[in-house]
C-alpha positions, -999 to 999 in steps of 0.1 A, spaced: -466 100 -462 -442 69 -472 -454 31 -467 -432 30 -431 -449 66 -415 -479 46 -424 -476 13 -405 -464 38 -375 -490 57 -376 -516 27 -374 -491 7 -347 -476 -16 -367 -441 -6 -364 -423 12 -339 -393 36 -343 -366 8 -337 -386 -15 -363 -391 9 -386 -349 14 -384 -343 -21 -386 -369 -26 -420 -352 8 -437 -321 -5 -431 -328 -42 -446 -345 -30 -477 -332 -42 -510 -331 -26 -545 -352 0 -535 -382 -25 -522 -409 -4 -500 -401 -4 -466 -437 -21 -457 -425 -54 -477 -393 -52 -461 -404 -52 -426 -431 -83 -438 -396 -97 -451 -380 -97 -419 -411 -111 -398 -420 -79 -376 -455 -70 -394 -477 -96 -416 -484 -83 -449 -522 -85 -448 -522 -61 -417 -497 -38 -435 -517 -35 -470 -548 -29 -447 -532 4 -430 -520 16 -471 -553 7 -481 -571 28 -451 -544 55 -463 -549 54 -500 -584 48 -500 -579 12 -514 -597 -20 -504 -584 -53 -489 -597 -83 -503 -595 -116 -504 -586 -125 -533 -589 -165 -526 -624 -164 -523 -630 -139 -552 -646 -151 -585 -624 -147 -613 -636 -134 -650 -619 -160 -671 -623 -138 -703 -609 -112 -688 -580 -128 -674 -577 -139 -709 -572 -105 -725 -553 -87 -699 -517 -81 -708 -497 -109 -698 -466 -86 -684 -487 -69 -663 -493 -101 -644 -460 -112 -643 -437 -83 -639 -462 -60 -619 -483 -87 -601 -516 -73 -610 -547 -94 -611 -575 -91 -629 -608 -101 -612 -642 -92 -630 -656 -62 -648 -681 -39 -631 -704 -10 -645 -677 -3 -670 -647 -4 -651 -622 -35 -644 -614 -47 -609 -574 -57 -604 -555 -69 -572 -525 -55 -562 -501 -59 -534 -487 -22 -543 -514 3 -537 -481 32 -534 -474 21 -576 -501 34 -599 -479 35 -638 -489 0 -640 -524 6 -632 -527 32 -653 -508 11 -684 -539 -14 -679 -562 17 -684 -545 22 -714 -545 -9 -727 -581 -22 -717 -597 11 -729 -613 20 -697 -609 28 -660 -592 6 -635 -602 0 -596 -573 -13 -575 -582 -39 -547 -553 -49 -525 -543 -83 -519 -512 -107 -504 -484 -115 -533 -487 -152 -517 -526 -147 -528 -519 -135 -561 -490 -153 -569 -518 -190 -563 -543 -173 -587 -514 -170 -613 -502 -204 -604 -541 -217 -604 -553 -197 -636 -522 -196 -657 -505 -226 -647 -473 -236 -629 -444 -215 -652 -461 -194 -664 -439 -161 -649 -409 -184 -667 -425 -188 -698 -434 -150 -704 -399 -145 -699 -385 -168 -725 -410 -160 -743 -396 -120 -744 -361 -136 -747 -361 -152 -781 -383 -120 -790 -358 -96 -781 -325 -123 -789 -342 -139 -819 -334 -175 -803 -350 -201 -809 -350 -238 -788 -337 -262 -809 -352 -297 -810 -331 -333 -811 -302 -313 -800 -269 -332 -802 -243 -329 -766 -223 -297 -780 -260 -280 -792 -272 -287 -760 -246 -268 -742 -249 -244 -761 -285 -241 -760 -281 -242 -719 -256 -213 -722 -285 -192 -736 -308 -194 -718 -297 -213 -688 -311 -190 -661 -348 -191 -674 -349 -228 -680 -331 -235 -648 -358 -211 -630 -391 -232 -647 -375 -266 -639 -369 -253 -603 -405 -231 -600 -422 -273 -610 -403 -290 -584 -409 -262 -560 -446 -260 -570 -447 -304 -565 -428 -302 -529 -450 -276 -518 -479 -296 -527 -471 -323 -510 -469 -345 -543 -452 -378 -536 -444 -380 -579 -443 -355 -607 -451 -369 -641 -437 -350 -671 -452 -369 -703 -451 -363 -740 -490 -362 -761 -493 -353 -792 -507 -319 -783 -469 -313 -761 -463 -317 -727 -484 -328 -698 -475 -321 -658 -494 -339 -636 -487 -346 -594 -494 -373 -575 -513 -356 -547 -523 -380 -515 -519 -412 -539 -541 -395 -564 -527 -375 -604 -540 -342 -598 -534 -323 -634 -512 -294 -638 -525 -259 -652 -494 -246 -675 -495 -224 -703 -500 -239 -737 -463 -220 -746 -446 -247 -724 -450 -267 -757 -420 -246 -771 -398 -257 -742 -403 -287 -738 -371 -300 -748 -353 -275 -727 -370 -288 -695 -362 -323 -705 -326 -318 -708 -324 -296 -679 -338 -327 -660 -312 -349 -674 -283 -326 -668 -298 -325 -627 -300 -365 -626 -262 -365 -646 -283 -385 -674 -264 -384 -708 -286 -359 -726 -276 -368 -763 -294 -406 -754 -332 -402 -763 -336 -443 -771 -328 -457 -739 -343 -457 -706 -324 -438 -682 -324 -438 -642 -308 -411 -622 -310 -387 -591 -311 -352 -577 -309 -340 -544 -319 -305 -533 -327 -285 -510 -360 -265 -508 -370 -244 -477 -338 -252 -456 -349 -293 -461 -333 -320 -480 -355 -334 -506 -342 -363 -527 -354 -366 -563 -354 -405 -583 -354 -397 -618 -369 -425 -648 -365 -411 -684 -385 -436 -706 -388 -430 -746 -423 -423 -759 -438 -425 -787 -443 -385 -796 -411 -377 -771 -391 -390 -734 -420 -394 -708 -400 -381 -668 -414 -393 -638 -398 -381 -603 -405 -394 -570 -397 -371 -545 -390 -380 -508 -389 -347 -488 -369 -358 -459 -378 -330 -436 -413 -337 -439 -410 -375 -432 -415 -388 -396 -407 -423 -388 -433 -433 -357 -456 -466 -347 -478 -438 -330 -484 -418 -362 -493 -447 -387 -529 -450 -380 -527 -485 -362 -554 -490 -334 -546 -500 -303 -547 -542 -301 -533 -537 -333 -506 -516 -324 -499 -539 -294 -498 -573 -312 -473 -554 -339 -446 -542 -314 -446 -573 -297 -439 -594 -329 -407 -566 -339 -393 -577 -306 -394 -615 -316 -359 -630 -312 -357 -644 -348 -381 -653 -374 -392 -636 -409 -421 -603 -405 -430 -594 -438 -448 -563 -452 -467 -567 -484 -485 -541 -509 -479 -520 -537 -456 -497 -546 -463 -466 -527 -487 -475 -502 -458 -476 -473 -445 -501 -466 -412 -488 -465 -419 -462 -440 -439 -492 -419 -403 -509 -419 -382 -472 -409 -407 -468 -379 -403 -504 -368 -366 -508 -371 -366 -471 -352 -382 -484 -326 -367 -511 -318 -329 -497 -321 -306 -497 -293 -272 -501 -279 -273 -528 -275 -288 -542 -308 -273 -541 -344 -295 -530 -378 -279 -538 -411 -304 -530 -439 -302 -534 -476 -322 -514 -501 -330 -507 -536 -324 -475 -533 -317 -463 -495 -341 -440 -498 -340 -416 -458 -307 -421 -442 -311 -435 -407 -291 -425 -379 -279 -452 -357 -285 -475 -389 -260 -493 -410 -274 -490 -445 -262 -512 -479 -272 -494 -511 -275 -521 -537 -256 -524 -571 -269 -551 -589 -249 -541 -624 -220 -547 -603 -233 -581 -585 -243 -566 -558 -277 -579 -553 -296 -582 -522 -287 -618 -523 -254 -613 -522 -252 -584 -496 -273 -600 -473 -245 -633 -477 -222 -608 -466 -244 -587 -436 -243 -622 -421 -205 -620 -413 -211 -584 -394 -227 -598 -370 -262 -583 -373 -293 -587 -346 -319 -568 -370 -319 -577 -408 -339 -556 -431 -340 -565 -467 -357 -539 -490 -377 -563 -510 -381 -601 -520 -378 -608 -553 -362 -639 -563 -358 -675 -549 -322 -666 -542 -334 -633 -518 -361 -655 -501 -333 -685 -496 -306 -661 -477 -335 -647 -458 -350 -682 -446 -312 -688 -437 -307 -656 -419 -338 -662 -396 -327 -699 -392 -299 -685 -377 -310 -665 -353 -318 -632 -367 -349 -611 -369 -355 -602 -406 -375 -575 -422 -386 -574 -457 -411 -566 -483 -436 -586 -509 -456 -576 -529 -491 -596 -530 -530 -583 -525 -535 -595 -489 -514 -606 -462 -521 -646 -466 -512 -648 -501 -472 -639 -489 -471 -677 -473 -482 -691 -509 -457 -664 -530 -427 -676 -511 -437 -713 -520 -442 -702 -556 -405 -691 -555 -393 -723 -547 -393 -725 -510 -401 -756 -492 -432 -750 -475 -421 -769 -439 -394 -733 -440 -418 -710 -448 -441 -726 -422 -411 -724 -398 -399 -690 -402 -424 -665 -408 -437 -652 -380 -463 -629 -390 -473 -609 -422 -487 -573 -423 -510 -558 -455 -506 -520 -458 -524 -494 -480 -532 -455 -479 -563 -436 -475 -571 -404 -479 -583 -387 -448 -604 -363 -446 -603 -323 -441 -611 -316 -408 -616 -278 -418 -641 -287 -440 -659 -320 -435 -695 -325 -435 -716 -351 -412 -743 -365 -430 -764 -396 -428 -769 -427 -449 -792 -451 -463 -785 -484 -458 -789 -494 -498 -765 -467 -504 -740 -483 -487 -714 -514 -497 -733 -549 -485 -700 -557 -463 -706 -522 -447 -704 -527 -409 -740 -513 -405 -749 -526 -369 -715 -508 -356 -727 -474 -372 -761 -477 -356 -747 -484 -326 -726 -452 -323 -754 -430 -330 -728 -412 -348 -731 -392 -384 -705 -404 -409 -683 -375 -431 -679 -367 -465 -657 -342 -482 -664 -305 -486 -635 -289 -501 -622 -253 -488 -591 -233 -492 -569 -253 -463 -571 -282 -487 -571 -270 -516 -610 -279 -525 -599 -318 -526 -617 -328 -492 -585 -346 -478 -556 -334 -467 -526 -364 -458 -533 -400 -457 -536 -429 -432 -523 -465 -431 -550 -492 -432 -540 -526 -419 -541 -560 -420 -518 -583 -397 -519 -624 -401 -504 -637 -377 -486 -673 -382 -510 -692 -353 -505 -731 -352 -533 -734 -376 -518 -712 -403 -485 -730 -399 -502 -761 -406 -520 -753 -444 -486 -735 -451 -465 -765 -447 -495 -785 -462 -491 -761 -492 -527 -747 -490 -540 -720 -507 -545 -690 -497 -580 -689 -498 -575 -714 -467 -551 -698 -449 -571 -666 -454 -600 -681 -431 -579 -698 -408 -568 -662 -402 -598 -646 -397 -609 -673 -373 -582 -668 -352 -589 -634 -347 -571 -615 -383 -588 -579 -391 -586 -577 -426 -577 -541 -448 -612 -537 -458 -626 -541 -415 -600 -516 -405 -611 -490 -430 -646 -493 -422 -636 -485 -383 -619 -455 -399 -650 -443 -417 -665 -447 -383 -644 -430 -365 -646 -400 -393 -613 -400 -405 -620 -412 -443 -649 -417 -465 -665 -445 -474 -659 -439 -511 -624 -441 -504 -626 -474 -486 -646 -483 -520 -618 -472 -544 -582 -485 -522 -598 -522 -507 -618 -550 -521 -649 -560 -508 -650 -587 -480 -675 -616 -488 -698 -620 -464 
């Protein structure tokens, strides 16, 4: 009986589905995987009826306990090119997954070549294809196959390669190189990294992802060593670097597109001292959402906030640093306010999502075209809404102040530790402090923080010497509530978190912060002449978090500083 008079027999299929996968199958796939192709069965339910057929067990293989030495000495092309896995040894046989229970020569190949008898469990190609991803590292399929390339071509990657070696290198082995570059980017995106670092140490390359703020290590195979030129150049070529310059820094970009969504790649090539060091930030656009709802801000907060983006004219500024959102603070805001009826003219450094509705300005500054300058010119198109990517000189901050002066509602970005220190940077740049004083109308401190699992976290109750001192310890006895700390399962990948959450900290410019700023006080004063009149600060509005179960309170430890009390 064939794979598809099997999933008939158990219900799975019926005759028009059964037609529909025959027809669809390609190469010679089994008609089972084809109908799991096209969506009609899922492929756990369809190795469960081969495996009632065959004799063979479902597992699953995500929760199994791997033997590492055994993984070690099974044969590597039996992992790659037959997707068998090897679990443990048992009473002198060897355990190994496979998603094809119908093909036993590569069962009986590992027979041969372990010396003893093999017992086929069946599991998922997704869940076997994350054990070879988890155990052998990301590549590894690639590698193999380059590997057996040079074998069987005798070729061999050539190191410091000049433009015409290059190409001629590429024209090699172009398709394997091309598929590991692809299989780490893929491998990052569907990770959720927000960066993928690609650095040279003396023992060869390094891959690590910037998971949830946090480098998470990469598992690849020590043989990526031998490639590691190839992946470089294959990077450059994507970002249209000039691969023959290895003693300059270098700045480029891809775009792609990975699971039908447009995910745009900033590429920095920076010379190191044992070889070039990559770093990539990726922003997947289909898996950003611009909303005020879905930032984490509570209520008052929330309130206060849209009222100020609806100010006339004046100067809101968002301040942290880099990656802890404040560009995506800005997007939401500027989306939320956008009409008709109002214009938006932003400048950036790089536009990094494309807003509809938005008139964007990429920056050139090679070519003079600095924020300074285009934000000169935005003035003459007549703008309501001004955002300006980021503050950086006197010059910026002057055509800013000038802007608002004149009746426009400006946007923009600093970078300082707290949301009172902005009023004292701007003076530091040269601005008279009876302008800042004048024209800022509030300043809002952002950063990230992990939240946690909700598959997996656990309640548990604390002492109070185990706890920070500006804890809010009154508040938690008050909700008679347990607090959470991470568990780790398979939904998040045993970290504990899964996404982050915006903390926040909004200073408002009240008549008595106006004041010191004009007086030129510090910001030590203007910092407590906030919080008297009523300012949360980032370290009080993760504690409510941690309350409220969403983070941990050694994340509020590790992102904020410690409130004197």
């Amino acid at each position: 009986m064939d794979a598809g008079q099997i999933l008939l027999k158990h219900g799975l299929l019926s005759e028009s589905q059964l037609s529909r996968a025959v027809d669809a199958r390609n190469n010679g796939s089994r008609i089972d995987q084809a109908a799991v192709d096209l969506g009609i069965v899922g492929e756990a339910d369809a190795l469960r009826a081969l495996g009632a057929e065959t004799g063979v067990d479902f597992i699953d293989l995500e929760a199994a306990e791997v033997d590492l030495d055994l993984l070690q000495s099974f044969p590597p092309k039996l992992i790659h090119r037959h997707g068998l896995f090897p679990i443990e040894r048992q009473r002198g046989t060897v355990i190994v997954a496979t998603s094809d229970p119908l093909n036993l020569y590569p069962l009986d190949e590992a027979a041969a070549a372990l010396g003893c008898p093999i017992v086929p469990v069946l599991a998922t190609r997704e869940a076997i294809a994350k054990r070879i991803k988890t155990h052998l590292g990301v590549g590894s399929e690639t590698i193999e196959g380059l590997l057996a390339q040079q074998e069987e071509e005798e070729i061999e990657l050539v190191d410091g390669l000049q433009v015409d070696d290059g190409e001629i290198a590429a024209e090699v082995q172009e398709a394997s190189v091309v598929h590991l570059v692809n299989e780490i980017l893929v491998e990052a995106i569907d990770s959720r990294a927000s960066d993928v670092h690609i650095e040279s140490q003396p023992s060869g390359v390094k891959i690590r992802y910037r998971i949830d703020g946090l480098l998470q290590p990469q598992p690849t195979p020590p043989e990526i060593n031998r490639f590691q030129a190839a992946i470089i150049s294959r990077l450059k070529i994507m970002a249209r670097l000039n691969i023959a310059e290895k003693r300059l820094p270098q700045d480029g970009r891809i775009k792609l597109k990975v699971h039908g969504r447009e995910v745009d790649v900033r590429v920095s090539v920076i010379p190191m001292l044992h070889g070039e060091g990559i770093v990539m930030r990726l922003l997947d656009k289909g898996r950003m959402q611009f909303s005020l709802e879905k930032l984490g801000m509570a209520t008052a907060l929330r309130e206060k906030f849209d009222r100020l983006i609806r100010l006339p004219h004046g100067i809101i500024l968002v301040t942290g640093p880099t990656g802890s959102g404040k560009t995506t603070t800005l997007y939401s805001a500027l989306l939320d306010i956008k009409s008709e009826d109002t214009k938006i003219i932003t400048t950036e450094d790089p536009v990094e999502y494309q807003l509809e509705g938005i008139n964007q300005i990429q920056v050139h500054p090679k070519i003079g075209l600095t924020f300074a300058a285009s934000l000169r010119s935005i003035l003459r198109h007549d703008p309501d809404v001004v955002l300006v990517g980021e503050i950086r000189d006197f010059e910026t901050a002057e055509n800013a102040i000038q802007a608002s002066l004149t009746g426009h509602l400006v946007f923009s970005t600093l970078h300082t530790n707290d949301a009172p220190s902005a009023y004292t940077r701007l003076v530091d740049m040269g601005i008279e402090p009876f302008l800042v004083a004048s024209t800022i109308e509030a300043v809002m401190a952002k950063r990230l923080v992990r939240t946690l699992c909700t598959e997996c976290r656990e309640p548990y109750k604390p002492d109070r010497d185990e706890l920070p001192d500006d804890f809010p310890w009154d508040d938690y006895r008050a909700r008679r509530e347990p607090l959470f700390r991470p568990a780790g399962c398979r939904q998040c990948r045993q970290a504990g978190y899964t996404g982050r959450q915006g903390i926040f900290e909004l200073c408002e410019t009240t008549d008595a912060v106006r004041q010191l700023a004009h007086d030129r006080s510090s910001s030590w004063e203007i910092r407590k002449a906030a919080l008297a009149d009523g300012m949360q600060t980032l370290r009080q509005d993760a504690w409510l978090k941690v309350l409220e179960g969403m983070t941990t309170v050694d994340e509020v430890v590790r992102v904020t500083k410690g409130d004197r009390i």
